[in-house]
Backbone bond lengths (Angstrom), bond angles and torsions (degrees), N, CA, C in turn:
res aa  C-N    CA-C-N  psi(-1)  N-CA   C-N-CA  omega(-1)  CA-C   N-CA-C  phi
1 X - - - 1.456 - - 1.526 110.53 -
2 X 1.666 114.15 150.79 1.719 101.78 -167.21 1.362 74.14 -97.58
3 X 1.808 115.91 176.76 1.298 147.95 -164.81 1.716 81.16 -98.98
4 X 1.718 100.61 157.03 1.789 110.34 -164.47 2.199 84.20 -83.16
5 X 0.793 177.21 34.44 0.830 160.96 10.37 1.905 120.55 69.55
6 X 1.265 111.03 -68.78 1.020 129.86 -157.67 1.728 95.09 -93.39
7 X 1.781 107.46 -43.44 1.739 107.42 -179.44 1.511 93.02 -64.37
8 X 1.145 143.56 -33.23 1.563 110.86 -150.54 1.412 80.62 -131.96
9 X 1.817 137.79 61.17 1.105 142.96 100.60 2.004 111.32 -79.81
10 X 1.152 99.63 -17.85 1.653 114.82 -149.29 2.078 69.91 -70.36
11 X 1.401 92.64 -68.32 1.417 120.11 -157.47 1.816 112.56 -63.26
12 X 0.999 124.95 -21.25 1.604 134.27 132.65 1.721 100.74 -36.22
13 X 1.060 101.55 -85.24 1.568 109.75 -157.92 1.437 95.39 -58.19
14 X 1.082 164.61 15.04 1.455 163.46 166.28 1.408 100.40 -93.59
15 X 1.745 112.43 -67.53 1.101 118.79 -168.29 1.887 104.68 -51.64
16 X 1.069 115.36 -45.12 1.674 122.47 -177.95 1.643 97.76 -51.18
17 X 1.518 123.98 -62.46 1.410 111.41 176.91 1.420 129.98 -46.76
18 X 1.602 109.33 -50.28 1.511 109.73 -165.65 1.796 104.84 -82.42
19 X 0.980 129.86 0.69 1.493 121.91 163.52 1.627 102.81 -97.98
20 X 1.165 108.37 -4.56 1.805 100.95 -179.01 1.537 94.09 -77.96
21 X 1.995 106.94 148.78 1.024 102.98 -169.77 1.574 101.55 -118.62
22 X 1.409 110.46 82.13 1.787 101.30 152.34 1.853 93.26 -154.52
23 X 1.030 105.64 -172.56 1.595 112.76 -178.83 0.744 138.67 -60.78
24 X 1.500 145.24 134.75 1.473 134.14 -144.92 1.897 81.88 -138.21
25 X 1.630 112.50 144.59 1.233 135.20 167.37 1.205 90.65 -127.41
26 X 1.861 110.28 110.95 1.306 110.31 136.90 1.445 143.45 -98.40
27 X 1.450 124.55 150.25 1.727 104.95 -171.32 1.835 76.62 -125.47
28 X 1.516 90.94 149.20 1.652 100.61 164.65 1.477 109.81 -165.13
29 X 1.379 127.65 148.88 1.442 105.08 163.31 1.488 100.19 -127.33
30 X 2.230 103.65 169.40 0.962 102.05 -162.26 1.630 104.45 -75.11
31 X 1.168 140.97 -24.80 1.664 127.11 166.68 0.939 111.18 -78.04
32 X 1.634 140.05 74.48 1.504 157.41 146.50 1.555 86.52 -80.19
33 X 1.304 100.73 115.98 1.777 108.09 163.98 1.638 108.26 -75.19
34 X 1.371 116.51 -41.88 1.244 112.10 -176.49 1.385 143.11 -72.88
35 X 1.929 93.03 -40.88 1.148 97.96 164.24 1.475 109.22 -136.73
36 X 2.018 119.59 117.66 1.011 126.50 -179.72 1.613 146.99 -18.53
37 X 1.344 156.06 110.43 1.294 123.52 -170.42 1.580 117.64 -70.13
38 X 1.617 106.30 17.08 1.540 112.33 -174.17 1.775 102.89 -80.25
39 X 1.658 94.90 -32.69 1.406 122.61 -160.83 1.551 112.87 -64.72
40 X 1.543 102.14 -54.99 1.459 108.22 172.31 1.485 125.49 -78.24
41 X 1.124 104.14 -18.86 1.777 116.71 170.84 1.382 98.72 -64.10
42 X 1.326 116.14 -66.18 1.588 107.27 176.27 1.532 110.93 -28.15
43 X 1.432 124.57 -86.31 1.067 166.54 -166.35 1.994 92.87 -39.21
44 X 0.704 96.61 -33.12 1.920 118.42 177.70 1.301 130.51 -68.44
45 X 1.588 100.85 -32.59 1.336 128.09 178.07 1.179 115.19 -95.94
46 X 1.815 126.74 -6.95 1.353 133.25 162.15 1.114 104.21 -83.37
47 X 1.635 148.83 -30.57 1.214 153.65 -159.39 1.802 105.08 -95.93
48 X 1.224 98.92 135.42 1.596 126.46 -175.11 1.580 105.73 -78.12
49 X 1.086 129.95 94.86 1.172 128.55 174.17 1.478 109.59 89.21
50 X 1.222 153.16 -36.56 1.156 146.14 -102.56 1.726 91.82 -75.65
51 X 1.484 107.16 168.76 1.338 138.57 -142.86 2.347 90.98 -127.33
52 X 1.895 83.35 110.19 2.017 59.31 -156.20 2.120 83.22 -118.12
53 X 1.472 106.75 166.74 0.977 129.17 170.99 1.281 118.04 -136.65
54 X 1.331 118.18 83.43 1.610 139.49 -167.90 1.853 99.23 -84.87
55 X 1.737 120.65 107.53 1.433 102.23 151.23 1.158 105.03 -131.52
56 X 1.513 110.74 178.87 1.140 127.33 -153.49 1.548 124.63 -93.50
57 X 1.715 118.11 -28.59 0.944 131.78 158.44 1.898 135.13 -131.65
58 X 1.079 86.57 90.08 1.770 98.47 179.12 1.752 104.68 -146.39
59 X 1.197 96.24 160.48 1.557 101.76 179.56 1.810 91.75 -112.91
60 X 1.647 105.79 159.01 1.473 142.92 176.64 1.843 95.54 -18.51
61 X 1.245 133.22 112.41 1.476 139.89 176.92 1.345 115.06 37.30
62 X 1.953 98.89 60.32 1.675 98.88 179.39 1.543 82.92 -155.34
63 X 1.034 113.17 46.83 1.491 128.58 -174.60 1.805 87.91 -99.12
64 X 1.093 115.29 -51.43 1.952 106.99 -175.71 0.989 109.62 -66.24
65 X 1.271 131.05 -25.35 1.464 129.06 175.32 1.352 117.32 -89.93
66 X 0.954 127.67 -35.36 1.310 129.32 165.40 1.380 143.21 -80.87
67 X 1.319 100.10 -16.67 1.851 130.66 160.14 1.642 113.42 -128.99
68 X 1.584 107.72 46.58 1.225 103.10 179.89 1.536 124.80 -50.90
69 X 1.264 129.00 -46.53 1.603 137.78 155.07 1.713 113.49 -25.80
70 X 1.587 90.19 -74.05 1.717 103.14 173.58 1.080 110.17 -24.79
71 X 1.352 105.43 -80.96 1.194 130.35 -165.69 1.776 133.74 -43.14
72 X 1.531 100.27 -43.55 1.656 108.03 174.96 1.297 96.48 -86.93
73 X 1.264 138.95 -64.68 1.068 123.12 167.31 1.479 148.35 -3.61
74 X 1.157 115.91 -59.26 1.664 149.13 159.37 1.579 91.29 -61.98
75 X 1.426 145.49 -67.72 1.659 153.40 174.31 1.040 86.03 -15.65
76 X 1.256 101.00 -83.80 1.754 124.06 -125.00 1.449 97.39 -67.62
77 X 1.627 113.90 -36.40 1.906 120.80 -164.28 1.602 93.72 -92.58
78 X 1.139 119.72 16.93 1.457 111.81 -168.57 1.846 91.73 -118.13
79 X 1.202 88.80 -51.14 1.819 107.97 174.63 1.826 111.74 -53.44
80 X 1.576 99.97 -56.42 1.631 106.72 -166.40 1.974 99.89 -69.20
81 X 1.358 107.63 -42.44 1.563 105.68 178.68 1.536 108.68 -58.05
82 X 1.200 133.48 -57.69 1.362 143.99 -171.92 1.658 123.11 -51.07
83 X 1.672 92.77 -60.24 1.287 106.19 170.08 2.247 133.24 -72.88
84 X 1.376 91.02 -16.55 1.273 112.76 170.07 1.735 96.34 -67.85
85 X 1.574 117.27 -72.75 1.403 137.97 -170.40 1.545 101.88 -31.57
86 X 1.919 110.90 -39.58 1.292 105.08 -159.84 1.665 106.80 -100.88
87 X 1.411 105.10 -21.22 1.736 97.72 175.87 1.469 97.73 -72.39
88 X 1.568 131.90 -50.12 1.387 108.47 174.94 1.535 119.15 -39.25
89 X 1.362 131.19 -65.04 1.349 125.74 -152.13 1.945 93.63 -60.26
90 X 1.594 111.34 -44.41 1.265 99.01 177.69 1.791 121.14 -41.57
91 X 1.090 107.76 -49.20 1.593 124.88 -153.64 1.295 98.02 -66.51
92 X 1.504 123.59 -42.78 1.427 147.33 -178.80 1.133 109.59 -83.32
């Protein structure tokens, strides 16, 4: 368990993301030892749209290695849609 300290630095820094306004890609799976899939589901339901990549077996930022396919895949179409969206509005 983290010390109440550390949750409501955790929980600051959440609140700063989910009112930020551009697109959020999340990847998580449900055997994250560290951090729950109860945790980010919450955390999921503050976010506007978000763009999610749910698997089933990877541990805490071993999701690219372990769903390498998944994984760039979901990036790259998450990256090329987003970043296209935003050089247009720039250009325009």
């Amino acid at each position: 368990h983290l010390r109440g300290d550390l949750v409501r630095s955790f929980q600051r820094s959440l609140d700063v993301v989910a009112r930020a306004e551009h697109p959020h890609l999340v990847i998580y799976s449900r055997s994250d030892s560290l951090v729950g899939s109860e945790h980010v589901e919450a955390f999921l339901e503050r976010l506007s749209e978000p763009e999610i990549l749910r698997l089933e077996r990877s541990e805490h930022v071993r999701h690219m290695i372990a769903h390498r396919s998944a994984y760039f895949a979901r990036v790259a179409g998450f990256l090329a849609s987003h970043l296209l969206v935003s050089a247009d509005r720039s250009a325009g």
